[in-house]
C-alpha positions in Angstrom: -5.0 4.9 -11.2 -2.5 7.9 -12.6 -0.8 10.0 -10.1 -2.4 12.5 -8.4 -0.1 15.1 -6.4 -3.1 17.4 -5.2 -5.2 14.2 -3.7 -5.2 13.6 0.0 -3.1 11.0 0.9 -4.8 8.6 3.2 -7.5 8.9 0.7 -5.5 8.1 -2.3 -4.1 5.0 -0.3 -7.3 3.4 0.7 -8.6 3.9 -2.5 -5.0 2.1 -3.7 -5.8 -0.8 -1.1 -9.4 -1.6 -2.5 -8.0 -1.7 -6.0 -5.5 -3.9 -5.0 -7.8 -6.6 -3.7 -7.3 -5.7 -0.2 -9.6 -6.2 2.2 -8.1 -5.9 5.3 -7.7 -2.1 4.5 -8.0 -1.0 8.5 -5.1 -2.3 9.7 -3.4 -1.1 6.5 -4.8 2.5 7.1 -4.4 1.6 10.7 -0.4 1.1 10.6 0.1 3.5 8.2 -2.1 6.6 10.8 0.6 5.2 13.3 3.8 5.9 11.6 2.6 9.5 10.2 1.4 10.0 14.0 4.9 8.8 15.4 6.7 11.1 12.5 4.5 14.6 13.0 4.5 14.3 16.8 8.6 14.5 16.7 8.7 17.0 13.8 10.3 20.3 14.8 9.8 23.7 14.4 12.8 24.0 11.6 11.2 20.8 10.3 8.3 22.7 9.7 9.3 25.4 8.4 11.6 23.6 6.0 8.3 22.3 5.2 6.4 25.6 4.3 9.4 26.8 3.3 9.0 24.3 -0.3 5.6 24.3 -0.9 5.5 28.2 -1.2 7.1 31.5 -1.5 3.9 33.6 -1.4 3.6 34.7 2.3 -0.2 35.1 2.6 0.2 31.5 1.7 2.8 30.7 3.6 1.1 32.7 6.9 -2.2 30.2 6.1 -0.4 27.2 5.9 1.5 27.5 9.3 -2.1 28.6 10.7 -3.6 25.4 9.4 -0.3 23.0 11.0 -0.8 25.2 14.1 -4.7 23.6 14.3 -3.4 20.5 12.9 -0.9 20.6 16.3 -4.1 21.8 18.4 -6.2 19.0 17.3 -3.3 16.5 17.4 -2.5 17.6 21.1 -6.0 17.6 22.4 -7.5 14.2 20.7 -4.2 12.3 19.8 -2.4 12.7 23.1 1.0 14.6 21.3 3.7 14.2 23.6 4.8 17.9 22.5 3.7 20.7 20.1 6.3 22.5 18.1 6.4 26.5 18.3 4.8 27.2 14.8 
């Protein structure tokens, strides 16, 4: 499989563990949720905006993207149990 920046992640990793012979591919997938869990539920709000702040300099763009985080947090705090929210 080539490289494929614009490919969801998680996606792009399972599909990696099933051409690897993997079977076990939950508790790959499983492990791997965990740590990006763990890592987005202590980013902060500079570590967010440092974020936006390289994917884009176009501020329609920029406004939609920190919309999208902000329901990202919403959905995070209400079905993950986030211990905190960042100010986006």
């Amino acid at each position: 499989m080539g490289k494929a920046p614009r490919v969801h992640f998680l996606t792009t990793y399972f599909e990696y563990l099933l051409d690897s012979g993997i079977r076990t591919e939950n508790d790959y997938l499983g492990d791997a949720s965990r740590f990006l869990r763990y890592l987005a539920d202590r980013a902060t709000a500079e570590d967010i905006d440092r974020f936006i702040s390289t994917r884009t300099t176009n501020p329609a763009y920029r406004r939609r993207l920190k919309a999208r985080l902000r329901k990202f947090y919403q959905f995070a705090s209400e079905q993950l149990d986030f211990t905190h929210n960042p100010a986006l």
